[in-house]
C-alpha positions as CSV (number, residue, x, y, z in Angstrom):
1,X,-28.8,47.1,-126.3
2,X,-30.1,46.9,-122.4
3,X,-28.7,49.8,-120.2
4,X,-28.4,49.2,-116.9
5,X,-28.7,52.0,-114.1
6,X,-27.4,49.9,-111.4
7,X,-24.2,51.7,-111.6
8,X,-24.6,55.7,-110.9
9,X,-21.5,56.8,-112.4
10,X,-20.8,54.9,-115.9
11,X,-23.7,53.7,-118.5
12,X,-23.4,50.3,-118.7
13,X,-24.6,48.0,-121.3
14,X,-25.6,44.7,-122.2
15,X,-26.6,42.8,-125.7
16,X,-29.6,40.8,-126.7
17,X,-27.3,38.0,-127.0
18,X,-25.5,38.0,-123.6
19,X,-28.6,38.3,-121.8
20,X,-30.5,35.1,-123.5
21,X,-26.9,33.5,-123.1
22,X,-27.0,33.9,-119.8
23,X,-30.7,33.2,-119.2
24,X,-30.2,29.7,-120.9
25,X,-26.8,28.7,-118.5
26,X,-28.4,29.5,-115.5
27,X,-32.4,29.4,-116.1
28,X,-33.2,26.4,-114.5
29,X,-31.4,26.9,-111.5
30,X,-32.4,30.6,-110.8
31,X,-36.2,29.8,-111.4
32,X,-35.9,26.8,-109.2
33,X,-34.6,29.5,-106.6
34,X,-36.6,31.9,-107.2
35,X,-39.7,30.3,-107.1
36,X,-38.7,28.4,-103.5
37,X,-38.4,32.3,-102.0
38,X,-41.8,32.9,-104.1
39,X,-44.9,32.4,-101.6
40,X,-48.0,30.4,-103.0
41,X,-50.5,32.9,-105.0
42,X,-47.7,35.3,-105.1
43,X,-45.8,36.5,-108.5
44,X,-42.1,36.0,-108.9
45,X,-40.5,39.1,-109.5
46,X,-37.5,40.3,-111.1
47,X,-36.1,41.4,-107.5
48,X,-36.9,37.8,-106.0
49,X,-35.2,36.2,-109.5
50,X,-31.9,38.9,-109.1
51,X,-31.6,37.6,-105.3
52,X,-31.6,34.1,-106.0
53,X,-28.9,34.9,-108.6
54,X,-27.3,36.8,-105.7
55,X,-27.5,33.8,-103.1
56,X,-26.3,31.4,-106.1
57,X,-23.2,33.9,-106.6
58,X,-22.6,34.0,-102.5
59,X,-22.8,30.1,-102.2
60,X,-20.3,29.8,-104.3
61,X,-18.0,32.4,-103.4
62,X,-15.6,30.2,-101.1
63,X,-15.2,27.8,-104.4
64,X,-14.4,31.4,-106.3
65,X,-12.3,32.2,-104.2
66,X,-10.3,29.2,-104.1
67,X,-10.4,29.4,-108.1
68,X,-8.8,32.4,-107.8
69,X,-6.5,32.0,-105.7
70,X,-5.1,28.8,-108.1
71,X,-4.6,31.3,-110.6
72,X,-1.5,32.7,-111.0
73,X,-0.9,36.8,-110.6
74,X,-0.2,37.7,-114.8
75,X,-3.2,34.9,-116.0
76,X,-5.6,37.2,-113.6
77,X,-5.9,39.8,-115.8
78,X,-7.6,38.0,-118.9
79,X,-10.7,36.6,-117.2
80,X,-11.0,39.8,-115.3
81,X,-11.6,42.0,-118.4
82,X,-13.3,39.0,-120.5
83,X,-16.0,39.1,-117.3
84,X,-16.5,43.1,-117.3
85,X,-17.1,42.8,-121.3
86,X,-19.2,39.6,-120.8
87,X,-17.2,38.5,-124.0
88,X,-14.4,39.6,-125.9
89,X,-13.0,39.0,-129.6
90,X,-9.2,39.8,-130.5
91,X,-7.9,40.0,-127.3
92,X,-4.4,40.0,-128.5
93,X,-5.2,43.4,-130.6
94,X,-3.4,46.0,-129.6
95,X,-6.9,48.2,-129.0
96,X,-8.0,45.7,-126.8
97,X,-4.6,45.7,-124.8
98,X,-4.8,49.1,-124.8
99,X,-8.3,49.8,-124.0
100,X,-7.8,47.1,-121.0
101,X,-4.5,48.6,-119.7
102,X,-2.4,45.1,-120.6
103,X,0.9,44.0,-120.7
104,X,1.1,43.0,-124.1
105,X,0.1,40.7,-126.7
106,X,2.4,37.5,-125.7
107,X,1.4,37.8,-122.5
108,X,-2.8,37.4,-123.2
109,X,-1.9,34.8,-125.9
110,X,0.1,32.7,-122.7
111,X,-2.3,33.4,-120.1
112,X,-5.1,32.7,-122.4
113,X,-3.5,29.4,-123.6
114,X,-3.4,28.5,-119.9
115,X,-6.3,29.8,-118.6
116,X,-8.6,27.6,-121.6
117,X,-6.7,24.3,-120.5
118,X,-8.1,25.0,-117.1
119,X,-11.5,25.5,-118.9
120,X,-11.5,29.4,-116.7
121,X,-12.4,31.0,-119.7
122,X,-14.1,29.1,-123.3
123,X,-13.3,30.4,-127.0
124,X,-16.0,29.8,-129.8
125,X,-15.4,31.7,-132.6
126,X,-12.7,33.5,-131.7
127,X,-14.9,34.8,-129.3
128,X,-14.0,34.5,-125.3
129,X,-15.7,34.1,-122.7
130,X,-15.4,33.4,-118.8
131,X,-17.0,29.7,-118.8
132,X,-19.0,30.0,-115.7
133,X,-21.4,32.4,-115.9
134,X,-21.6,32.9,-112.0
135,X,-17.8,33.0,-111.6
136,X,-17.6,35.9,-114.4
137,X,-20.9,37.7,-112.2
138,X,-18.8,36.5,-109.1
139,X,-15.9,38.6,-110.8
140,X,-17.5,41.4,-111.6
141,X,-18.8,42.1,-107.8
142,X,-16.3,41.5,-106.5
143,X,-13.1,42.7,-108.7
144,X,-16.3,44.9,-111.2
Protein backbone atom coordinates (compact mmCIF):
# COMPACT_ATOMS: atom_id res chain seq x y z
CA UNK A 1 0.00 0.00 0.00
CA UNK A 2 0.94 3.85 -1.04
CA UNK A 3 0.07 6.39 1.78
CA UNK A 4 -0.55 9.61 0.85
CA UNK A 5 0.16 12.78 3.07
CA UNK A 6 -1.77 15.03 1.06
CA UNK A 7 -4.45 15.01 3.69
CA UNK A 8 -3.05 16.29 7.26
CA UNK A 9 -5.65 14.86 9.32
CA UNK A 10 -6.47 11.04 8.23
CA UNK A 11 -3.79 8.40 6.62
CA UNK A 12 -5.01 7.76 3.45
CA UNK A 13 -4.16 4.88 1.33
CA UNK A 14 -4.06 3.57 -1.98
CA UNK A 15 -3.32 -0.18 -3.59
CA UNK A 16 -0.79 -1.35 -6.20
CA UNK A 17 -3.73 -2.14 -8.19
CA UNK A 18 -5.74 1.13 -8.19
CA UNK A 19 -2.82 3.14 -8.94
CA UNK A 20 -1.72 0.99 -12.29
CA UNK A 21 -5.58 1.05 -12.92
CA UNK A 22 -5.61 4.41 -12.99
CA UNK A 23 -2.30 5.02 -14.71
CA UNK A 24 -3.60 2.83 -17.72
CA UNK A 25 -7.31 4.89 -18.03
CA UNK A 26 -5.76 8.05 -18.08
CA UNK A 27 -1.89 7.58 -19.21
CA UNK A 28 -2.01 8.78 -22.54
CA UNK A 29 -3.86 11.76 -21.95
CA UNK A 30 -2.02 12.95 -18.76
CA UNK A 31 1.44 12.40 -20.48
CA UNK A 32 0.26 14.19 -23.50
CA UNK A 33 -0.51 17.04 -20.96
CA UNK A 34 2.14 16.92 -19.08
CA UNK A 35 4.62 16.94 -21.43
CA UNK A 36 2.94 20.12 -23.47
CA UNK A 37 3.48 22.15 -19.87
CA UNK A 38 7.12 20.38 -19.97
CA UNK A 39 9.78 22.87 -21.56
CA UNK A 40 12.36 21.36 -24.09
CA UNK A 41 15.58 19.80 -22.09
CA UNK A 42 13.46 20.00 -19.13
CA UNK A 43 12.27 16.71 -17.04
CA UNK A 44 8.60 16.12 -16.40
CA UNK A 45 7.88 15.88 -12.95
CA UNK A 46 5.40 14.40 -10.79
CA UNK A 47 4.02 18.01 -9.89
CA UNK A 48 3.85 18.97 -13.67
CA UNK A 49 2.03 15.21 -14.30
CA UNK A 50 -0.44 15.88 -10.88
CA UNK A 51 -1.44 19.42 -12.61
CA UNK A 52 -2.26 18.27 -15.87
CA UNK A 53 -4.44 15.63 -13.98
CA UNK A 54 -5.77 18.77 -12.14
CA UNK A 55 -6.56 20.88 -15.45
CA UNK A 56 -8.02 17.55 -16.98
CA UNK A 57 -10.38 17.27 -13.68
CA UNK A 58 -11.25 21.25 -13.98
CA UNK A 59 -12.02 21.03 -17.82
CA UNK A 60 -14.34 18.82 -17.19
CA UNK A 61 -15.98 20.02 -14.15
CA UNK A 62 -19.10 21.83 -15.95
CA UNK A 63 -19.75 18.15 -17.68
CA UNK A 64 -19.50 16.77 -13.81
CA UNK A 65 -21.50 18.96 -12.71
CA UNK A 66 -24.13 18.50 -15.11
CA UNK A 67 -23.73 14.56 -14.41
CA UNK A 68 -24.48 15.21 -11.12
CA UNK A 69 -26.99 17.17 -11.22
CA UNK A 70 -28.96 14.31 -13.56
CA UNK A 71 -28.66 12.10 -10.70
CA UNK A 72 -31.20 11.78 -8.55
CA UNK A 73 -30.80 12.77 -4.52
CA UNK A 74 -30.86 8.76 -2.90
CA UNK A 75 -28.57 7.29 -6.22
CA UNK A 76 -25.90 10.11 -4.93
CA UNK A 77 -24.73 8.28 -2.30
CA UNK A 78 -23.38 5.05 -4.01
CA UNK A 79 -20.85 6.65 -6.36
CA UNK A 80 -19.90 9.03 -3.73
CA UNK A 81 -18.46 6.27 -1.31
CA UNK A 82 -17.47 3.87 -4.41
CA UNK A 83 -15.15 7.16 -5.44
CA UNK A 84 -13.62 7.72 -1.77
CA UNK A 85 -12.82 3.84 -1.66
CA UNK A 86 -11.61 3.93 -5.31
CA UNK A 87 -13.56 0.49 -5.43
CA UNK A 88 -15.81 -1.30 -3.44
CA UNK A 89 -17.01 -5.11 -3.09
CA UNK A 90 -20.47 -6.03 -1.24
CA UNK A 91 -21.86 -2.90 -1.14
CA UNK A 92 -25.10 -4.31 0.03
CA UNK A 93 -23.39 -5.82 3.32
CA UNK A 94 -24.46 -4.47 6.16
CA UNK A 95 -20.63 -3.45 7.22
CA UNK A 96 -20.37 -1.64 4.28
CA UNK A 97 -23.81 0.22 4.89
CA UNK A 98 -22.72 0.70 8.07
CA UNK A 99 -19.27 1.82 7.77
CA UNK A 100 -20.67 4.38 4.92
CA UNK A 101 -23.59 5.70 7.04
CA UNK A 102 -26.37 4.21 4.30
CA UNK A 103 -29.87 3.78 4.21
CA UNK A 104 -30.04 0.30 3.70
CA UNK A 105 -29.44 -2.57 1.57
CA UNK A 106 -32.52 -2.18 -0.94
CA UNK A 107 -31.81 1.13 -1.34
CA UNK A 108 -27.75 0.50 -2.71
CA UNK A 109 -29.13 -2.59 -4.67
CA UNK A 110 -31.79 0.24 -6.52
CA UNK A 111 -29.50 2.98 -6.86
CA UNK A 112 -26.80 0.74 -7.94
CA UNK A 113 -29.10 -0.98 -10.55
CA UNK A 114 -29.80 2.48 -11.86
CA UNK A 115 -26.75 4.09 -11.54
CA UNK A 116 -24.86 0.89 -13.85
CA UNK A 117 -27.62 1.43 -16.62
CA UNK A 118 -26.31 4.93 -16.78
CA UNK A 119 -22.84 3.40 -17.03
CA UNK A 120 -21.93 6.15 -13.59
CA UNK A 121 -20.51 3.43 -11.90
CA UNK A 122 -19.02 -0.36 -13.67
CA UNK A 123 -19.17 -3.86 -11.69
CA UNK A 124 -16.46 -6.55 -12.65
CA UNK A 125 -16.37 -9.12 -10.28
CA UNK A 126 -18.57 -8.09 -7.96
CA UNK A 127 -16.32 -5.38 -7.60
CA UNK A 128 -17.58 -1.54 -8.24
CA UNK A 129 -16.30 1.06 -9.42
CA UNK A 130 -17.08 4.75 -10.53
CA UNK A 131 -16.44 4.27 -14.50
CA UNK A 132 -14.68 7.48 -15.15
CA UNK A 133 -11.75 7.81 -13.41
CA UNK A 134 -11.72 11.70 -13.49
CA UNK A 135 -15.43 11.92 -12.47
CA UNK A 136 -14.59 9.60 -9.29
CA UNK A 137 -11.18 12.17 -8.74
CA UNK A 138 -13.75 14.95 -9.67
CA UNK A 139 -15.79 13.49 -6.72
CA UNK A 140 -13.54 13.22 -4.36
CA UNK A 141 -12.40 17.09 -4.52
CA UNK A 142 -15.07 18.18 -4.67
CA UNK A 143 -17.67 16.09 -2.33
CA UNK A 144 -13.82 14.08 -0.75
Amino acid sequence: MYRSDRRVSTDCQISRKNIEALLRTYIQKTYHEAFADTSEGEECTLEIIQAAVDNMIASNNTIFRETVSNIPEKQKVPPYTIAKDGEAERITSAIFIKCHNLASASSVQSASKKLLEKDIITEINKVFSVTDKLFAMWINKIYG
